[in-house]
C-alpha positions in Angstrom: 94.2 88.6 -64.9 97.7 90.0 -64.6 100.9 88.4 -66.0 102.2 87.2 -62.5 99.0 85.1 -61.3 100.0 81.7 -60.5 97.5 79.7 -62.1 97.2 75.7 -60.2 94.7 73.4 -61.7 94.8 71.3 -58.1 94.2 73.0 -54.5 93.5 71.5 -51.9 92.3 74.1 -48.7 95.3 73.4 -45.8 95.8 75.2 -42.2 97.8 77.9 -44.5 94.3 78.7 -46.7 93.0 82.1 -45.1 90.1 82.7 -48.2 89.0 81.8 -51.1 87.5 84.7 -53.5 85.7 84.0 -57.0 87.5 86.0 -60.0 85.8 86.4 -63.1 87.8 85.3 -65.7 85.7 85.9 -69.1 82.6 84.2 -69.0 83.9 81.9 -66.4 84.7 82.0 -62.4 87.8 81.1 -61.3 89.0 81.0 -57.6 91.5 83.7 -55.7 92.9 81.8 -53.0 95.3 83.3 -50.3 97.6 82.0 -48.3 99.6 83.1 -45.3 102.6 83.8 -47.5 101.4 83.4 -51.1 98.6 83.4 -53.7 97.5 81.5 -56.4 94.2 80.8 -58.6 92.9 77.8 -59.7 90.6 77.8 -62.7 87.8 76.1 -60.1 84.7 77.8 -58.6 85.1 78.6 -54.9 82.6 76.3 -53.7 84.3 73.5 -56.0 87.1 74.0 -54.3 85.4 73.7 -50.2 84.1 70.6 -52.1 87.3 68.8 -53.2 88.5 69.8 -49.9 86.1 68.2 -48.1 86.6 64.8 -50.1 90.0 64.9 -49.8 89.8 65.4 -46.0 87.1 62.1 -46.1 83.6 63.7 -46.3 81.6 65.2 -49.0 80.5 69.0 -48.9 76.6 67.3 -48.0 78.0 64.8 -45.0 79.8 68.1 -43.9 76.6 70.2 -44.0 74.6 67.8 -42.3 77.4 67.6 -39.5 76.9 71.6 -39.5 73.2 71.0 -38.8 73.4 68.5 -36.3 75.8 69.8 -34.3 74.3 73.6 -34.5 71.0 73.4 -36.3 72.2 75.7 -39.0 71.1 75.3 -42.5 71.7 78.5 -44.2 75.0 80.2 -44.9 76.5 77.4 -43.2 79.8 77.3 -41.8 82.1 74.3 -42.9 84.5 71.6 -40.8 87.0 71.5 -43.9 89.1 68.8 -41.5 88.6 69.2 -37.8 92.1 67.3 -36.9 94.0 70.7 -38.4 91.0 73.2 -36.8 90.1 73.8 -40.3 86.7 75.9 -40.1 85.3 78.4 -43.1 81.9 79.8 -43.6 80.0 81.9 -46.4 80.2 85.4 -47.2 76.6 84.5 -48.8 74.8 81.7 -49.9 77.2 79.3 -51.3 75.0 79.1 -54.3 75.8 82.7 -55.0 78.4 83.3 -57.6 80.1 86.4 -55.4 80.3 84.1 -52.5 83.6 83.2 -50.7 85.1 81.2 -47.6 86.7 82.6 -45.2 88.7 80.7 -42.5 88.1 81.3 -39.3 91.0 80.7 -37.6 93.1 83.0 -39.5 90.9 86.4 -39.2 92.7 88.5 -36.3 90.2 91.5 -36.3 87.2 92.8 -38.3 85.6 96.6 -38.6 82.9 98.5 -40.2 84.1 99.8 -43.7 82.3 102.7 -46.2 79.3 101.7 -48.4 77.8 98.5 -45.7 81.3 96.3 -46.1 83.4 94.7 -43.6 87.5 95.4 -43.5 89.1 91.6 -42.1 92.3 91.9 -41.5 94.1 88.5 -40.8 96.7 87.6 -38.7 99.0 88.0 -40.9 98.5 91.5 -41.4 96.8 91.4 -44.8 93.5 93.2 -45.0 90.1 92.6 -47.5 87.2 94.6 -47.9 84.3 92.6 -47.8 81.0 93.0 -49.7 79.2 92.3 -46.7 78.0 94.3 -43.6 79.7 93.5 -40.6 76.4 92.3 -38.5 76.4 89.3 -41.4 80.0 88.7 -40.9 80.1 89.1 -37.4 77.1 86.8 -37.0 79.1 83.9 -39.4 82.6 84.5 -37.6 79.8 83.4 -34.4 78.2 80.5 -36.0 81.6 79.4 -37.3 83.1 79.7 -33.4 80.0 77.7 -32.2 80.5 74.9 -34.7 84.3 74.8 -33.6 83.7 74.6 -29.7 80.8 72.4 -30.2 83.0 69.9 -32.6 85.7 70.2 -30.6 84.0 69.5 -27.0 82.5 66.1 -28.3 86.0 65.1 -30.3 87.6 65.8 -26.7 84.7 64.1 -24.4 84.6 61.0 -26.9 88.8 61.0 -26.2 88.4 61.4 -22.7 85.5 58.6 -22.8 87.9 56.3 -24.6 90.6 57.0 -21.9 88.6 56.1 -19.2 87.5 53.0 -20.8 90.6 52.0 -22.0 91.9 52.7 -18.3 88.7 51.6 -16.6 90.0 47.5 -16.5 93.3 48.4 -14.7 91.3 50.6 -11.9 89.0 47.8 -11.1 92.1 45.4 -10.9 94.1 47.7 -9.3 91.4 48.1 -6.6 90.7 44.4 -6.3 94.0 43.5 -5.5 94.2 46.3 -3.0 90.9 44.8 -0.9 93.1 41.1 -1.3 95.7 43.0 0.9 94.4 44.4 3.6 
């Protein structure tokens, strides 16, 4: 690691996280984590870190996995709802099991292309770039399961709101209408 690495023994993923990247630090693996306008690494695996995130936004990793299998019938290489309040979705470069693996947040990926040797160039919104060890079929098929997760979370959060409008709502229609028959 170079002098100037900002070393945080606490992260916690926010809307700002765009990926996480596992750094081998001697025998151990430590976590590259980038941000829209900074970068920092926690002495944590990457996967520790989706995790903690997870807790700390009120479900385990496992709850979260389930969701992600219930919602799409995915199992493998899942994508993750980090906290689906802030639109927080990241997925797998590999299995998550797999020491090279690391998350990548959807919503922060502005474009992705074919790069030399089978790897993937993603370049974020914020203009920075990584090469990827993958190919771009197995990215472009998790930035797809990862958009499918979103819209399908997203579509119940809003029918469950718009169901709990309506019934909220639903008393002062019937009155409303009942006094209306009383009138005329």
């Amino acid at each position: 690691m170079t002098q100037n690495i900002q070393i945080i023994e606490e992260y916690e993923i926010n809307p700002n996280t765009m990926i996480i990247k596992p750094l081998s630090y001697g025998i151990k693996v430590y976590s590259q984590i980038w941000e829209l306008d900074d970068e920092v690494t926690s002495p944590f695996k990457p996967i520790e870190i989706i995790k903690s995130s997870c807790k700390y936004f009120g479900s385990s990793y496992e709850g979260r996995k389930e969701g992600t299998r219930q919602l799409t019938g995915f199992t493998h290489k899942a994508p993750i709802t980090i906290d689906p309040t802030n639109f927080i979705y990241f997925f797998p470069t590999a299995s998550p099991s797999n020491p090279e693996c690391m998350w990548i947040a959807l919503d922060h990926i502005n474009y992705f292309k074919r790069a030399e040797n089978a790897q993937t160039q993603v370049v974020f919104k914020n203009k920075q770039s990584f090469i990827i060890p993958v190919s771009y079929t197995t990215l472009n098929n998790q930035v797809l399961r990862t958009a499918l997760l979103k819209t399908t979370l997203t579509k119940r959060i809003e029918d469950s709101e718009r169901k709990s409008l309506y019934y909220a709502n639903g008393s002062k229609i019937i009155n409303a209408s009942e006094r209306k028959g009383a009138y005329q």
